[in-house]
C-alpha positions in Angstrom: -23.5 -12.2 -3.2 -20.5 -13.5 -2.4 -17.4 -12.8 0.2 -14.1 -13.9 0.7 -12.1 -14.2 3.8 -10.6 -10.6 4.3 -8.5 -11.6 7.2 -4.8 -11.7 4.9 -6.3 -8.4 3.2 -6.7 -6.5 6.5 -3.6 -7.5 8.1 -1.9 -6.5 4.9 -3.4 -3.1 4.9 -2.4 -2.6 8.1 1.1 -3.6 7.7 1.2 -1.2 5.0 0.0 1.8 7.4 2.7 0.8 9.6 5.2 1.1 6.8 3.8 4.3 6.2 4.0 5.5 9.4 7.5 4.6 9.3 8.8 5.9 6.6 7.0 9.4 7.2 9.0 9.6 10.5 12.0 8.8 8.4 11.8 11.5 5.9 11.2 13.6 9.0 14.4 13.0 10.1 16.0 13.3 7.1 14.4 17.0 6.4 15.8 18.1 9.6 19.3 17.0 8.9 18.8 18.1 5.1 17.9 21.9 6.8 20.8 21.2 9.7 23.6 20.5 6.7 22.0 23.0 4.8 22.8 25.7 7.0 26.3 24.6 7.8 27.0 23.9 4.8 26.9 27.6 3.3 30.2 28.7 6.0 31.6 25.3 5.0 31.3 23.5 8.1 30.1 20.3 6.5 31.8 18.8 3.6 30.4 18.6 0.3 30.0 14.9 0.2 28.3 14.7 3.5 25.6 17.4 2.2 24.8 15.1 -1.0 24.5 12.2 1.4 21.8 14.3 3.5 20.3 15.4 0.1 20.0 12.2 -1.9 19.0 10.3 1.6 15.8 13.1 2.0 14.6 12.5 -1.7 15.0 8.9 -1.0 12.7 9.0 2.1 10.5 10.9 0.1 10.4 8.5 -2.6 9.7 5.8 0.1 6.8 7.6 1.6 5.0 7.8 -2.2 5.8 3.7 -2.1 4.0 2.9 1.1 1.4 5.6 -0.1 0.4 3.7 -3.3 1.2 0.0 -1.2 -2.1 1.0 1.4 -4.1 2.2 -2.1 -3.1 -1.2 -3.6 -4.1 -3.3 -0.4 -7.3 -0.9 0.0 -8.2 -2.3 -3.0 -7.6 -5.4 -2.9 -9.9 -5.6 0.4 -12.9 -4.2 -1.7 -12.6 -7.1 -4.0 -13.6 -9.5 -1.3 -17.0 -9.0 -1.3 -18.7 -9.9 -4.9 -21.4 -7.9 -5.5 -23.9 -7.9 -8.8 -24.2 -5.0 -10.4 -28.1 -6.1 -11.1 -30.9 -7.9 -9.4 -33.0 -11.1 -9.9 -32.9 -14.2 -9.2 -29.7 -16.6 -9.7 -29.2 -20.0 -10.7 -28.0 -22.6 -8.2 -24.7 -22.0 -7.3 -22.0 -23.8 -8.7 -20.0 -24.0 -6.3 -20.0 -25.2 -2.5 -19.2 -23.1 0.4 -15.5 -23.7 1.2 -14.6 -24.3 -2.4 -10.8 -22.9 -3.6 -11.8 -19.9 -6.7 -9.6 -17.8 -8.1 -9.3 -15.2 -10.7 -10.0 -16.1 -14.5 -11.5 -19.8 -13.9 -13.8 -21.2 -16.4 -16.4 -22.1 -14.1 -18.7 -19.5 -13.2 -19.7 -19.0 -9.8 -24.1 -18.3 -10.4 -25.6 -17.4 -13.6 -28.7 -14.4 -13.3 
């Protein structure tokens, strides 16, 4: 029934796959020097401190791979809502408002009446 421009929504979705893709490769890293440290660290050729760092900087990755997960789901969504669809059929009222008019969320004007 209705669409807005998508444009801003797509390139936001696909900034957010880029900052997936980046932070994957980052916990990568971060995995192999967590297993690297790991494994020196048991004959006590890497000091304590530097075996946290590794530790704390994989869950960190982690944690930012979950982010830019839940970021693409959010801007996913976001593109879906700029199409307006009626969850019925029939006829509609004129519409109220003109193509190029500014709408946005929770306005008291309604757009068509069915």
């Amino acid at each position: 029934m209705y669409e807005i421009n998508a444009d801003t929504y797509k390139v936001s979705y696909e900034s957010s796959q880029g900052d997936l893709a980046k932070s994957q490769a980052n916990a990568k890293i971060t995995r192999i020097t967590l297993k690297r440290y790991k494994s020196l660290n048991g004959n006590h050729y890497v000091r304590q401190q530097n075996y946290d760092q590794a530790l704390l900087s994989s869950m960190h990755a982690d944690a930012e791979v979950l982010s830019a997960k839940a970021a693409i789901e959010k801007t996913a969504i976001h593109l879906l809502y700029t199409k307006i669809i009626t969850p019925m059929s029939g006829r509609s009222r004129p519409l109220s408002m003109t193509k190029g008019a500014l709408v946005t969320g929770g306005q008291i004007n309604l757009l068509t009446t069915i």
